[in-house]
C-alpha positions in Angstrom: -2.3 -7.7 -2.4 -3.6 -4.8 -4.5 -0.3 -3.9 -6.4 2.8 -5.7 -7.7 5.1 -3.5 -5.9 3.0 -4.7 -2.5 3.5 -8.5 -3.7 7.5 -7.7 -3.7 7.7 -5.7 -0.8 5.8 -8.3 1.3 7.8 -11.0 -0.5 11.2 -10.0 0.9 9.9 -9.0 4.4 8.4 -12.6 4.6 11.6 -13.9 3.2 14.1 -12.0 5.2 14.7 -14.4 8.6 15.5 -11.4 10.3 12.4 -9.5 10.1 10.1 -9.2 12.3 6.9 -10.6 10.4 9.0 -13.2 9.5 10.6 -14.4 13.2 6.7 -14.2 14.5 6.1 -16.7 11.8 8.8 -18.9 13.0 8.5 -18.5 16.3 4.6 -20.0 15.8 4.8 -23.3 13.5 8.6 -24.4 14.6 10.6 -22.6 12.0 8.4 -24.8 8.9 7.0 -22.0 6.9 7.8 -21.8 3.1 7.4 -18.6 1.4 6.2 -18.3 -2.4 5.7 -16.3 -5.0 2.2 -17.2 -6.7 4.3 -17.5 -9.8 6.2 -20.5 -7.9 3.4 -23.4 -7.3 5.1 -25.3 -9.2 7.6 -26.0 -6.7 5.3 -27.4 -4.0 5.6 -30.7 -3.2 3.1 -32.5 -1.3 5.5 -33.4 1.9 5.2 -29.3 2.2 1.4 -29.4 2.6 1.8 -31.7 5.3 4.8 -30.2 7.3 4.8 -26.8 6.6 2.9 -23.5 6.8 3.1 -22.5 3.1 2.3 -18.7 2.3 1.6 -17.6 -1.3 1.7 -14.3 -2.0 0.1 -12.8 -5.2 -2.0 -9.9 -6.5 -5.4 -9.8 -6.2 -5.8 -10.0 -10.2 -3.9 -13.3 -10.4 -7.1 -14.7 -9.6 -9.9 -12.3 -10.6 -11.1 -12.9 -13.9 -14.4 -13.6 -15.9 -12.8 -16.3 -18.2 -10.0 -18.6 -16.4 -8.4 -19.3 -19.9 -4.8 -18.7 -20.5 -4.6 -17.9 -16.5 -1.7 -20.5 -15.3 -3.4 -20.4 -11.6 -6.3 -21.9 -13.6 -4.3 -24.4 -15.8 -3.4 -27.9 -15.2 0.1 -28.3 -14.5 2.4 -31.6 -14.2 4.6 -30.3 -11.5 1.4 -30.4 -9.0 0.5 -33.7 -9.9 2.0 -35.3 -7.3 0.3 -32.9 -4.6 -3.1 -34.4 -6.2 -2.1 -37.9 -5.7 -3.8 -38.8 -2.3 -7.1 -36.4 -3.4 -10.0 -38.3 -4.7 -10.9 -37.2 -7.9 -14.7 -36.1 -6.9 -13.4 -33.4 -4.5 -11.6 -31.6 -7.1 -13.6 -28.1 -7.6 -13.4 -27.3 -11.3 -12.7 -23.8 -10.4 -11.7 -23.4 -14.1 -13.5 -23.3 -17.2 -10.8 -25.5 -19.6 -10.8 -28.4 -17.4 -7.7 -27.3 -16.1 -8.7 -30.3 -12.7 -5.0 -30.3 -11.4 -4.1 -26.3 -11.5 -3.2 -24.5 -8.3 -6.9 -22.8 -7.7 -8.6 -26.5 -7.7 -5.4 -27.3 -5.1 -6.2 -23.9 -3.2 -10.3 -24.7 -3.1 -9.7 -28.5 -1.6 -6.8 -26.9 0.8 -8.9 -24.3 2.3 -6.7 -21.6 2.4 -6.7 -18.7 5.1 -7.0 -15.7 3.0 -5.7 -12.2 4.0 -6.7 -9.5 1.4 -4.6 -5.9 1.8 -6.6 -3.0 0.9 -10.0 -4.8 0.7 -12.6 -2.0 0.7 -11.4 -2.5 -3.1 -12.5 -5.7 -3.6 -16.8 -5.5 -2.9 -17.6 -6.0 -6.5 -19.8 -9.0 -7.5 -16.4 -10.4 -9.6 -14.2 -10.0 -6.5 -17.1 -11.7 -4.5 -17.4 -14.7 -7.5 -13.6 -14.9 -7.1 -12.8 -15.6 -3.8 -16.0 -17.8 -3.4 -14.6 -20.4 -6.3 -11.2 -20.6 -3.8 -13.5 -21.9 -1.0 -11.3 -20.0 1.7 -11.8 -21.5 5.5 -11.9 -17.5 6.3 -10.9 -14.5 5.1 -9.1 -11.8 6.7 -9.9 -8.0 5.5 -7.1 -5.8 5.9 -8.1 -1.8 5.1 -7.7 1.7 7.2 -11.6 2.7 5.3 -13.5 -0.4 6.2 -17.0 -0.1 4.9 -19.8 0.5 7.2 -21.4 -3.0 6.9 -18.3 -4.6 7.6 -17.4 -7.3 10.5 -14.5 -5.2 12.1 -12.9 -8.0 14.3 -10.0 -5.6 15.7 -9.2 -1.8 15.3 -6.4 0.2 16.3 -7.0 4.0 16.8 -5.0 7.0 15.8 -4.3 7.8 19.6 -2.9 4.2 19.9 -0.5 4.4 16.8 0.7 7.5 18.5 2.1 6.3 21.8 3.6 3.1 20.1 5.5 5.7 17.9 4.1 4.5 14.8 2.5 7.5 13.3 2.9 11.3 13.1 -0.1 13.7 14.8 -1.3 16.4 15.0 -1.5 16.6 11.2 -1.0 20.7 10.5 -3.4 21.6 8.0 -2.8 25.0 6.6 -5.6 26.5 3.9 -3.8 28.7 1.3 -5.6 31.1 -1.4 -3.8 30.1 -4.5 -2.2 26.7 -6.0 0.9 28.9 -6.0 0.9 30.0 -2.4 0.3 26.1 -1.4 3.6 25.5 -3.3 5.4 27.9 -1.7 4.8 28.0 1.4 4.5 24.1 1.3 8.8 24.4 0.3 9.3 27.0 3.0 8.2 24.5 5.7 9.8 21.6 3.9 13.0 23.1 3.7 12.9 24.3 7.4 12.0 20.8 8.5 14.8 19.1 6.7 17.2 21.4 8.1 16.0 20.4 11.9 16.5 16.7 10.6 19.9 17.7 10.3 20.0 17.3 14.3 18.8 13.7 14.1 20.7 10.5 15.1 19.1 8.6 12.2 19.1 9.9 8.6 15.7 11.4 7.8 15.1 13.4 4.4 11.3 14.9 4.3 9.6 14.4 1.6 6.4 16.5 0.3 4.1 15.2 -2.3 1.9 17.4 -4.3 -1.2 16.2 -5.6 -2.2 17.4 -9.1 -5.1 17.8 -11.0 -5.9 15.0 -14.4 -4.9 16.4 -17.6 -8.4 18.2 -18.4 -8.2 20.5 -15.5 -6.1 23.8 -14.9 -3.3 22.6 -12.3 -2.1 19.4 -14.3 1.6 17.4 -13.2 3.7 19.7 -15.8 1.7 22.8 -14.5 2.7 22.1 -10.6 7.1 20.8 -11.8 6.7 24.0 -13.9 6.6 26.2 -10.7 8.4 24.3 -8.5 11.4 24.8 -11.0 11.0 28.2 -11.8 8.0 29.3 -8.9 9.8 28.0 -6.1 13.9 27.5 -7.3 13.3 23.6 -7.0 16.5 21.7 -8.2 14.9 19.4 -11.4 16.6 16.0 -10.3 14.7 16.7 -6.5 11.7 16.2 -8.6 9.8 13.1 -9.4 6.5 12.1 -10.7 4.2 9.2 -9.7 1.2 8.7 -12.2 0.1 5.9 -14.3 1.9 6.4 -16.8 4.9 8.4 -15.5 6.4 5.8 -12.8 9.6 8.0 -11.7 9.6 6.3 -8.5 10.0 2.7 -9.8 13.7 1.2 -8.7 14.2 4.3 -7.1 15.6 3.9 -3.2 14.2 7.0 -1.5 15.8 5.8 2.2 19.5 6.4 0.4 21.4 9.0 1.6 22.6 9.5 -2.0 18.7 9.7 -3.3 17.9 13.5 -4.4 14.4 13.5 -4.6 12.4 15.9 -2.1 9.1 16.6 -4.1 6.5 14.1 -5.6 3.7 15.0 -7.7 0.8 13.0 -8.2 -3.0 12.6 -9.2 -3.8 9.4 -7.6 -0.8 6.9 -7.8 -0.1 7.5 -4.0 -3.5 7.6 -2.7 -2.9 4.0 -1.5 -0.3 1.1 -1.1 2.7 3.7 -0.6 4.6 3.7 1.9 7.4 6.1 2.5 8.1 7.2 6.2 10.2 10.3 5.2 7.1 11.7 3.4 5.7 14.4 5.5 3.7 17.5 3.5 0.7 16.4 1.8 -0.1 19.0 -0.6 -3.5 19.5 -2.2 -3.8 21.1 -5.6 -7.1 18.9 -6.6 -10.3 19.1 -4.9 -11.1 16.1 -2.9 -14.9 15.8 -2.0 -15.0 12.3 -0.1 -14.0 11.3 3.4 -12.4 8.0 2.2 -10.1 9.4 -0.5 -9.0 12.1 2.1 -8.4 10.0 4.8 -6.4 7.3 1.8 -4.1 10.6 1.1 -3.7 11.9 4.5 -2.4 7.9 4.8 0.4 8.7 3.0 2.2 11.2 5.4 1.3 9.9 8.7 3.8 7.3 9.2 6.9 7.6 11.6 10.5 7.6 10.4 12.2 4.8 12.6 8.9 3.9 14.1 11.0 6.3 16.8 9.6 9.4 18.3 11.8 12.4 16.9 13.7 15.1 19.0 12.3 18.2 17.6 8.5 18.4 18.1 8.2 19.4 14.4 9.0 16.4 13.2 6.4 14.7 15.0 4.0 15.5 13.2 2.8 15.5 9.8 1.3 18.5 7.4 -1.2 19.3 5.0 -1.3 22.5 2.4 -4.6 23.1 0.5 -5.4 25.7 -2.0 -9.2 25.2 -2.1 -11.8 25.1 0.2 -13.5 21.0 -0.7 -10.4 19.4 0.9 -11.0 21.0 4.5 -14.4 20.0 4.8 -13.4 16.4 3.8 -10.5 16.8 6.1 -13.3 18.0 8.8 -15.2 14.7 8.0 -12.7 12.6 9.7 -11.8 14.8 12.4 -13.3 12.2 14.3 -10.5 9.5 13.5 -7.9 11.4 13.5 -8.5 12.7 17.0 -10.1 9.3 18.5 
């Protein structure tokens, strides 16, 4: 997975018995799957490679590096001695660089994992390549919404079909404004409106709008756009929180809580991918966005719906985006295409 807050999120899905992901699991190797944390090898034991389906789940930079030293998937350990036992010595693949023979890649390489890689369109560079090459995976499975064009596309699902099983939110409403500050305020107006028809709901739903800033050389900066929302737009501070690299308001934060205040995010790129948050649905542009694939990445982030459960009011079945400059429609034009199907 691309992120460490992916690696936890799919941890306790896998984890939780009752979960869907999980029960398909069970239902398909007899209720013998073991779920770790790539920080757990240590705890396999070789009776679990030869009864169970064993599922390790780690970030993507666990294992791409250009020197293997100091890297404890790299390094022999004691604790996977035993797993080693039966292995003759000439098939271990020294896929470290400190004789590290008995470390959990040299296990993974003579195992053959299955290899399922979230958000791979980020992982084409010749390191990435190198890395996954020295695991000797039996296959690899390529999960990503902006596949590249050269790619072997085993299965697609379309926009239409996301949107009879309830999944996503379409049309997405896109409104161009003249000004940054016209795209804030009307982008409140319609978010306040909207939550007030959630009101009506069975299930609680909270819509969220995130604003996408400019970077910290450019006019419309993350203090610029909390600036107006507090005093532009008579924004309530603590309904405000920002998601950058360095300003992680979200972490530990439950936005699903009834009790959570937060209505407005602002960003520059922190959301454009692995973030997932139903209730979000105004995407608001502040930042010009010249490609298709960052557009569509963004758009991502509104489209999916609350519940998985079409909504009563026909507003809340869809998703919207504000733009104060002219760049983002065209790139929203270029994938007109997927979005309609």
């Amino acid at each position: 997975v691309p992120t460490d807050i992916i690696r936890q999120q799919t941890l306790k899905l896998l984890r939780d018995t009752k979960s869907f992901y999980r029960q398909v699991l069970d239902d398909a190797f007899k209720m013998q799957v073991k779920i770790f944390d790539v920080t757990e090898f240590r705890t396999l034991r070789p009776q679990d490679l030869l009864q169970s389906l064993n599922i390790f789940v780690a970030t993507f930079q666990s294992f791409r590096v250009t020197n293997t030293e100091g890297r404890k998937v790299y390094q022999s350990n004691e604790f996977l001695e035993p797993c080693f036992r039966d292995i003759p010595q000439q098939n271990y693949f020294q896929v470290s660089e400190n004789g590290g023979y008995k470390s959990f890649g040299n296990l993974l390489a003579y195992l053959r994992p299955l290899m399922v890689i979230d958000e791979a369109h980020n992982y084409s560079s010749e390191l990435s390549l190198d890395t996954t090459q020295k695991l000797r995976p039996l296959a690899i499975i390529e999960l990503t919404a902006t596949p590249a064009q050269n790619s072997n596309v085993l299965f697609q699902v379309s926009a239409s079909e996301l949107k009879a099983e309830e999944m996503i939110k379409l049309p997405v409403e896109l409104t161009e404004n003249q000004s940054w500050e016209m795209t804030i305020e009307n982008a409140v107006q319609k978010r306040n409106e909207l939550e007030e028809l959630a009101k009506s709901e069975r299930e609680y739903i909270r819509p969220i709008a995130l604003f996408q800033a400019e970077s910290r050389n450019k006019e419309i900066t993350v203090e610029v756009v909390k600036k107006y929302l507090i005093e532009g737009a008579k924004v309530p501070e603590n309904e405000i929180a920002i998601a950058t690299g360095d300003r992680r308001e979200l972490d530990g934060v439950n936005l699903f809580s009834r009790d959570c205040p937060i209505r407005y995010i602002i960003t520059v790129q922190a959301l454009k991918e692995c973030w997932d948050c139903p209730f979000a649905y105004f995407f608001c542009s502040l930042a010009k966005i010249h490609s298709p694939k960052d557009a569509e990445q963004l758009l991502g982030r509104v489209l999916r719906m609350p519940f998985a459960r079409k909504r009563t009011f026909a507003e809340l079945n869809r998703a919207y985006a504000f733009v104060a400059v002219k760049d983002w429609a065209t790139a929203a034009e270029n994938i007109h295409d997927n979005l309609l199907n």
